[in-house]
N, C-alpha and C positions, 0 to 999 in steps of 0.2 A: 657352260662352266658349272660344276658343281657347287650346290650351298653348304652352307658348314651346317656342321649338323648342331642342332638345337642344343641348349644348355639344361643342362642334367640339373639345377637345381633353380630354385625361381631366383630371379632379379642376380644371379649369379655372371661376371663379368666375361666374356670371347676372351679365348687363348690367344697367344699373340699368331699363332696359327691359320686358326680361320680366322681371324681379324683380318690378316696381310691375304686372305685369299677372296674379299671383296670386289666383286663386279664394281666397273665404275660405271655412274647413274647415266641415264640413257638423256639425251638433248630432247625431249617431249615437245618441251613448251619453252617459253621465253619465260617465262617465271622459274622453271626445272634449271633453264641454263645458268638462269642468274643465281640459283642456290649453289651449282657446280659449276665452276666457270673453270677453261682449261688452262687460266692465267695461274691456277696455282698449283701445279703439278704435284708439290708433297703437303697434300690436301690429307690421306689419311695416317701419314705418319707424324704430322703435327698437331694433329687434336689435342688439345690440355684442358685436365681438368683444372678448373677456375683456382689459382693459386700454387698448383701444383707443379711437378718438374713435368715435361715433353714424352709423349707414350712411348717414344720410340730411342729409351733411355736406357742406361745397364738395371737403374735401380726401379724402372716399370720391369723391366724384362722379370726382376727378381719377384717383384710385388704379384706377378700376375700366376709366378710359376708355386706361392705361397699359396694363394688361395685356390688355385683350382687343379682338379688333380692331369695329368700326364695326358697330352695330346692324344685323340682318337684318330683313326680313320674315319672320315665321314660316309656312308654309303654313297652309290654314285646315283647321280638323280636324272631325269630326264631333260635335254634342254629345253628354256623357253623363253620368251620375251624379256629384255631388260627386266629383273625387278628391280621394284625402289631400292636403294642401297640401307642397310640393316645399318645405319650410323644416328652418331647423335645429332639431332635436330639443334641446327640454331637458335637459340633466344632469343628476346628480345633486347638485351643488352648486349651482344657480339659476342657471348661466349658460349661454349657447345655444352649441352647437358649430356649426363653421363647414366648411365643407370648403377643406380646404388642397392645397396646390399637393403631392404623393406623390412620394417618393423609390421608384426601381424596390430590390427588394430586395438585388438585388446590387451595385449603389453603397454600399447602406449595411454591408450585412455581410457581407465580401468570401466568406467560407466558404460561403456560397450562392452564389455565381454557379458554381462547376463548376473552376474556374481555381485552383492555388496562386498567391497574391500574394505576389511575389519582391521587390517595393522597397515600402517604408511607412513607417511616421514613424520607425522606426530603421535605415532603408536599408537594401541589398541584407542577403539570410541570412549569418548566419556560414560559413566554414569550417574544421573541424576535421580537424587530420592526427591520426591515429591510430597510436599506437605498438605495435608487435606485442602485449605484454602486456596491451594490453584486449580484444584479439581473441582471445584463448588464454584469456583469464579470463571474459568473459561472448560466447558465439559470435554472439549474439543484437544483440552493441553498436552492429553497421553499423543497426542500424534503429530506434536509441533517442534519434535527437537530433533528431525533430520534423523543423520545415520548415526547418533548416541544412544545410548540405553537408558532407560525408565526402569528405578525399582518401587516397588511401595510396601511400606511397611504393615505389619497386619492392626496396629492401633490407626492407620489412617482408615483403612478398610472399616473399621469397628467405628470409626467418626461418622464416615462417610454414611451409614448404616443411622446413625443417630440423626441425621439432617433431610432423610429422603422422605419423613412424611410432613403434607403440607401443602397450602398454594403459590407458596413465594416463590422467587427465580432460585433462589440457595433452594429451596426442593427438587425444583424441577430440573437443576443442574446434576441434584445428586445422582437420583434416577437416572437421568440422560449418560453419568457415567457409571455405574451399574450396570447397564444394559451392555456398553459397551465392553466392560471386562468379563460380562457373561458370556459376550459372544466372540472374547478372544480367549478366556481358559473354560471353550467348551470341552478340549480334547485331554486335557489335565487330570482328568480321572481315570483314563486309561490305562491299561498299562503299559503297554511301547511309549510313552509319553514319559520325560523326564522333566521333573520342575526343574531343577536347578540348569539346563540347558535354556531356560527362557523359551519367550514367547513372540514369534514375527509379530509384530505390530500391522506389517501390511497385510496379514491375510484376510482382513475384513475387508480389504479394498482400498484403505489407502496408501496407495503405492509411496507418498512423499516419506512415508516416517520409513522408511529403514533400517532400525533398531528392533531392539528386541526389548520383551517385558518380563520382570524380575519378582516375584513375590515374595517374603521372608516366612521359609519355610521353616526357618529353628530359629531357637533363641540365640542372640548373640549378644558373647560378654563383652562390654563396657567400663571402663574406669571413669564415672563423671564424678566432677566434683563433689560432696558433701552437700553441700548448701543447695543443688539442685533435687527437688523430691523425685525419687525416682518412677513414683504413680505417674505422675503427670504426660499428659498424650504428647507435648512439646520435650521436653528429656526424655520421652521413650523415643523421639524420632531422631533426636542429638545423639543419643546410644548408638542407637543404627547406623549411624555416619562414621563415628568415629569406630566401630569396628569393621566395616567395610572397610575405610580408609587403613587399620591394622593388617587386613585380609588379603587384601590387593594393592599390595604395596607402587606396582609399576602404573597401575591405571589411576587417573585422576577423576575421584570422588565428590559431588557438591551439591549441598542442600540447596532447594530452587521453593521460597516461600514468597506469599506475600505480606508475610508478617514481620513489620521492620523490628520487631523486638524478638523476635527469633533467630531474625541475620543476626541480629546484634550478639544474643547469645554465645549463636555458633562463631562469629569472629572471634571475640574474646576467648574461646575455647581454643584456637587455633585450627576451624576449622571452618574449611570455603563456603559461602553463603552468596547466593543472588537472586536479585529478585525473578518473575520471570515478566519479562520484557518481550515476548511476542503478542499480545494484546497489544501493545504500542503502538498509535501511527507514525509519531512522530519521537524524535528522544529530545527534541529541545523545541516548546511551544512557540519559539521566537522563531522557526520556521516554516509557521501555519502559512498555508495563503492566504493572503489578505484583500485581496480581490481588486486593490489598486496598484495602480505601477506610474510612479512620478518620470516623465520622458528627459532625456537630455537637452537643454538649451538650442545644440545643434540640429534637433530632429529633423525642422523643417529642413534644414541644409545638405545633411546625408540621405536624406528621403525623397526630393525634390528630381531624381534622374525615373523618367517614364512616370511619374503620377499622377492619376486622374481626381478629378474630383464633378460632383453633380448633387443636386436638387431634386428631395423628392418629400411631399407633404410638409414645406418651411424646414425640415432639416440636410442638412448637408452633410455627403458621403467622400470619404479618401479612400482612396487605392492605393496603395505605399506597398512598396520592396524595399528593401534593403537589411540592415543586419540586427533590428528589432524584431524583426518580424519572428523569427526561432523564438523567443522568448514571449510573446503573446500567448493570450488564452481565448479564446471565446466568451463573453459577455466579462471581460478584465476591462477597468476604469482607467483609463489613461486622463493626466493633464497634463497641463503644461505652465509653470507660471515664472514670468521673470520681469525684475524688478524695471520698472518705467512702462510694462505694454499688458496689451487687455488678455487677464487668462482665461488658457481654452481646455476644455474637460470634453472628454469624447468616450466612446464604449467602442469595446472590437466584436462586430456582427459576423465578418466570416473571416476562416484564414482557408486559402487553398496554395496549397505547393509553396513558394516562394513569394507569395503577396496576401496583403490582409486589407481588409474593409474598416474603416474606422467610420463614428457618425457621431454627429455632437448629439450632446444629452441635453435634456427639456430643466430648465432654470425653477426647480422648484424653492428657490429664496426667496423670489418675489411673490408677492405676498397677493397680486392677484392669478398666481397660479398654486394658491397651496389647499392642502389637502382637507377638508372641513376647521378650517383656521390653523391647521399645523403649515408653518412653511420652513423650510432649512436653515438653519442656521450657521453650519461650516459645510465643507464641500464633501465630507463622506455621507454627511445627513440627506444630501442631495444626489449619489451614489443610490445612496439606500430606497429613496422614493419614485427615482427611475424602477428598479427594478422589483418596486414592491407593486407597480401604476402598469408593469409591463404582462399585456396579456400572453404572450410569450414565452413565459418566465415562471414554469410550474413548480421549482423548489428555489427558496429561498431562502438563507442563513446568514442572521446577523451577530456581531460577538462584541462583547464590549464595555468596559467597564459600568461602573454604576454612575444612570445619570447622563448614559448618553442618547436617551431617545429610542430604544430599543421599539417599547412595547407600545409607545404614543405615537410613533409614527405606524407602528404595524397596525393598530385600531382605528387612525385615522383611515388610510390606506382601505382595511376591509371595508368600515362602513361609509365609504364611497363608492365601490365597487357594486357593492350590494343594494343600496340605497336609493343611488341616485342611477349608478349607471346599469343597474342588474343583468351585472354580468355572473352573479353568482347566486344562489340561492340562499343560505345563510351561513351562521359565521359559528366554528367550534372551536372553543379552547379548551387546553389539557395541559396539565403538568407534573411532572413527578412530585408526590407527597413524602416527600425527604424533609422531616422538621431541624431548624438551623440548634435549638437547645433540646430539652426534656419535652418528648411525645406528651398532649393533654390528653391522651387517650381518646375512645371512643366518641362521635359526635351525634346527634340525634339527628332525622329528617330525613328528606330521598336526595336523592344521589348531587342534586344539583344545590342542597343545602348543606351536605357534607362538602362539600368540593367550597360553598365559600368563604370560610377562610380561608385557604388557602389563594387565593385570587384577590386578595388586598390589591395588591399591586392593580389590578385590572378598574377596581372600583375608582382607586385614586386619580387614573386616565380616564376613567369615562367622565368623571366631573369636569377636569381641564378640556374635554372636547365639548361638553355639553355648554361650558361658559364659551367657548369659541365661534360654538355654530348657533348662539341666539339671533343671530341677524339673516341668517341665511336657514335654517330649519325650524326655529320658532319653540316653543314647548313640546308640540306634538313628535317634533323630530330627536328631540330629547330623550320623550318616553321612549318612544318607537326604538331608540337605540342601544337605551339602556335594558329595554326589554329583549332586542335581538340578542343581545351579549350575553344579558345574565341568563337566560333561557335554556341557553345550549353551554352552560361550562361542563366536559364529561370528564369520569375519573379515567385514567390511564387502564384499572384493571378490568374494563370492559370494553378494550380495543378490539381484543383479537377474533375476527371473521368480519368484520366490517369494513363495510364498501361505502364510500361519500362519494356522492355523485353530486359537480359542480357547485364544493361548498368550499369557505375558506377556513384550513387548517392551522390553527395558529398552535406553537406547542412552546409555553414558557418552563423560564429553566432549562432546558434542554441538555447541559453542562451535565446534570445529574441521571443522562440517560446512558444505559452500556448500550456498545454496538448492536447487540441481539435486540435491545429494547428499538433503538434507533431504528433498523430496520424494519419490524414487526408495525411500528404506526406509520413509517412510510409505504410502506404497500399497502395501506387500508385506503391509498387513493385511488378513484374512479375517475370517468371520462369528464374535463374541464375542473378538476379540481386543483388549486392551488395549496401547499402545505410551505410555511413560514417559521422557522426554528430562530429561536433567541437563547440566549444566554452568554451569561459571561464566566470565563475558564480559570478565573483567578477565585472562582467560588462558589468547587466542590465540594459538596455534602455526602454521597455514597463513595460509605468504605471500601477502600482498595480501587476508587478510581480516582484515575490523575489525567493532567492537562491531557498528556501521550494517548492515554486508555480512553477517552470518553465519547461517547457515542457524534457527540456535537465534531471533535476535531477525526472522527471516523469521517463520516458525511461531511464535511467541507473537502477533504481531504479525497477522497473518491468523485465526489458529483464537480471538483473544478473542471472546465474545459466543455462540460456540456451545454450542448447549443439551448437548453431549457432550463439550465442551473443559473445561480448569481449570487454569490457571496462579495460581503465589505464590512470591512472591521472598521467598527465606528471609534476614533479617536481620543476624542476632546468629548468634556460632558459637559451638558447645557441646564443640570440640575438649578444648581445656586452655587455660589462663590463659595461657602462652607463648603458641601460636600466635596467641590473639586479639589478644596486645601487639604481634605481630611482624605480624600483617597491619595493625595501624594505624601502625606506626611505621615500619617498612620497603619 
């Protein structure tokens, strides 16, 4: 029996011709028969496509004689064995697939054909002018807005310029993007090279930004208001906007600062302003993770099908499946409390596939388990000294209003470790030197005598530990602690190349660190060192950072889930009854 001859264009539909000139499929197998069974004789004239009318219709006849052009002769072929019959394969729902007319892939999903797609159902990309202060704040900014464009204006250039010499982060920021616009308009000077065509943003290598970069090559006229000085480096960059916006009528224009009296400006101008929100971890800090998760009354009950549980050094371990388990984290604080029976606090040690390991936590309330006379007093303080007591547990971050035990229990905690149980060598603090009013300027002495004022806070806890541990360390234990402490306070600006090996890193403040800083002292830890991050998020001091932006909710927010991490936002404060009245009501 001759085959039909093949279809002249791809995914193109058999004439009703060689359709009706199909072999019918050969009995092979008991599976073969059951695909073609002789029980249904008008087997290929009844094929349907899923919803459609019957193939073997006037108005198939007409559909098939539409799209394809006028029956061939097929050459004649040689015979040979049953083949498989060239039909549509059944589903698995009972209806026959059909082959359809195929979309090439890059019609359908533009990101595969090799090409950025610059107009689409929301028309050409944005463009975004950039105000010096997001380039001094994140260096990294020219390459964070996707497939929209970046212009900059030539008074930001001329800022930018004014800010690059120096040793602060605003220097080192400026440079860092310098270099970067040096090494995208190196070809600018050319001449096959057209400014006003922009500049790939990915051709230094980052493939993410897919836009292009914009300089202002001529002046452009503005109508601002009178009352705006036209000198000024903020109205020369409002200028700029609102004539692009004249210019390019169809494309949608927006100033991207982080200066709220800038947006302000330009709203009131009638012209679109935002801040830039990719520094952000989060956009609402009442979504931080909190490192605790209160369980449902029924947990026992939904949990209790295959659980094991076991004994190992006085604590006890659960094995639990069920529909909590998706929602655990690795070293997250579970309790459990309900009114009339004893409550139970546990920590989640492992989750594999569909089961997780819980184990109860060590009771530091009681008072002959507490930490050189600190012991808990609500149930996240007792969160916190598990995982400040846990050798396990190499980063730690605690957040939390004022008052609530932050840095007395973090002081305790070291000088136990190191003290009594030496498991670490000694103890360094740091902190950002962000003044809350007017800088007193310069301080006299070396570096561990500038650094204490700022570490009030540190001295006022080593008094309450030193009145704590007179019955168990004595005087000697006093000095010795007050001396490990004050010894080693370092400043922040002589972190970078350093390596601590098996020491404890305490860094207060922490709230006022950006993520670049944030990272930069946590890789300065070495083999068995611990590093412990405080602060509270309701009180930031560095300009242009917020709850969203700050180094502290960067790092909680990345190191949750790891099996060496352990964050808990301490609650309730244990200061005095004033303070607690005065942080709710004022």
């Amino acid at each position: 029996m001759p085959l039909p001859k093949p279809p002249a264009k791809r995914a193109d539909m058999l004439n009703a011709d060689d359709y009706s000139s199909q072999p019918k499929p050969a009995k092979t197998s008991a599976r073969s028969s059951t695909r073609a069974t002789p029980a249904k004789p008008a087997r290929a004239p009844v094929l349907e496509l899923v919803g459609k009318e019957p193939l073997n219709t006037p108005a198939f006849q007409q559909t098939v004689n539409d799209l394809n052009p006028p029956a061939r002769t097929a050459p004649a072929a040689p015979k040979r064995a049953a083949p498989a019959p060239v039909v549509a394969e059944k589903i698995s729902d009972g209806s026959p697939s059909f082959p359809m007319r195929s979309t090439p892939a890059s019609a359908s999903n533009p990101s595969l054909s090799g090409t950025r797609r610059r107009k689409g159902a929301a028309g050409p990309a944005k463009l975004f002018v950039l105000d010096t202060n997001v380039l001094l704040h994140d260096p990294m900014s020219l390459f964070r807005f996707d497939e929209h464009d970046v212009y900059l204006p030539m008074i930001t250039l001329e800022e930018l310029d004014g800010h690059k010499k120096g040793m602060t982060e605003v220097a080192r920021n400026a440079r860092q993007v310098s270099r970067d616009l040096d090494a995208l308009a190196a070809d600018m000077g050319r001449a096959q090279s057209d400014p006003s065509a922009g500049i790939e943003l990915s051709k230094t290598g980052h493939k993410d930004a897919r836009g292009k970069l914009y300089f202002q090559t001529m002046n452009l006229d503005a109508q601002l208001p009178i009352g705006l000085p036209q000198g000024k480096a903020d109205n020369q960059i409002l200028g700029v906007v609102q004539a692009l916006r004249t210019q390019q009528p169809d494309r949608d224009v927006a100033l991207v600062s982080k200066d709220i009296n800038m947006r302000i400006k330009a709203r009131a101008l009638g012209l679109p302003a935002e801040d830039y929100f990719n520094d952000k971890t989060l956009e609402d800090g009442d979504l931080l993770y909190t490192g605790v998760l209160p369980l449902p009354t029924d947990f026992w009950e939904r949990h209790a099908k295959g659980m094991e549980s076991w004994q190992q050094g006085g604590i006890t371990f659960y094995r639990i499946s069920g529909p909590m388990v998706p929602v655990l984290l690795i070293n997250q604080f579970v309790y459990l409390e309900t009114p009339g029976a004893t409550p139970w606090y546990g920590k989640v040690t492992e989750i594999t596939g569909k089961s997780a390991v819980l184990k109860t936590v060590k009771d530091f309330s009681h008072q002959k388990h507490s930490i050189w006379g600190v012991a808990a007093r609500n149930r996240e303080q007792n969160f916190a000294l598990n995982l400040l007591m846990d050798p396990e547990c190499d980063f730690v971050t605690l957040t939390g209003s004022a008052g609530t035990g932050k840095t007395l229990m973090t002081l305790a905690a070291a000088l136990s470790q190191v003290l009594d149980d030496r498991r670490y060598t000694e103890i360094i603090v740091t902190r950002v030197t962000v003044p809350v009013g007017e800088d007193i300027g310069f301080l006299p002495g070396t570096e561990e005598e500038k650094m204490s004022p700022w570490m009030g806070a540190l001295d006022d806890n080593l008094e309450v530990l030193a009145r704590g541990g007179d019955n168990t360390a004595g005087e000697w234990g006093r000095a010795a602690a007050n001396d490990l402490v004050r010894s080693k306070i370092k400043s922040m600006n002589f972190m970078r190349g350093r390596t601590f090996l098996n020491k404890i890193v305490i860094i207060d403040e922490a709230q006022n660190l950006t993520p670049k800083q944030m990272k930069t002292l946590i890789t300065r830890a070495g083999p068995g060192t611990k590093i412990i991050c405080l602060g509270n998020l309701a009180q930031i001091d560095t300009p242009y950072l917020t709850e969203g932006s700050s180094g502290l909710t960067y790092a909680v927010d990345k190191f949750k889930g790891w099996p060496h991490s352990g964050h808990v936002t301490l609650a309730r404060g244990e200061r005095s009854r004033l303070a607690d009245f005065a942080s709710e009501v004022l």
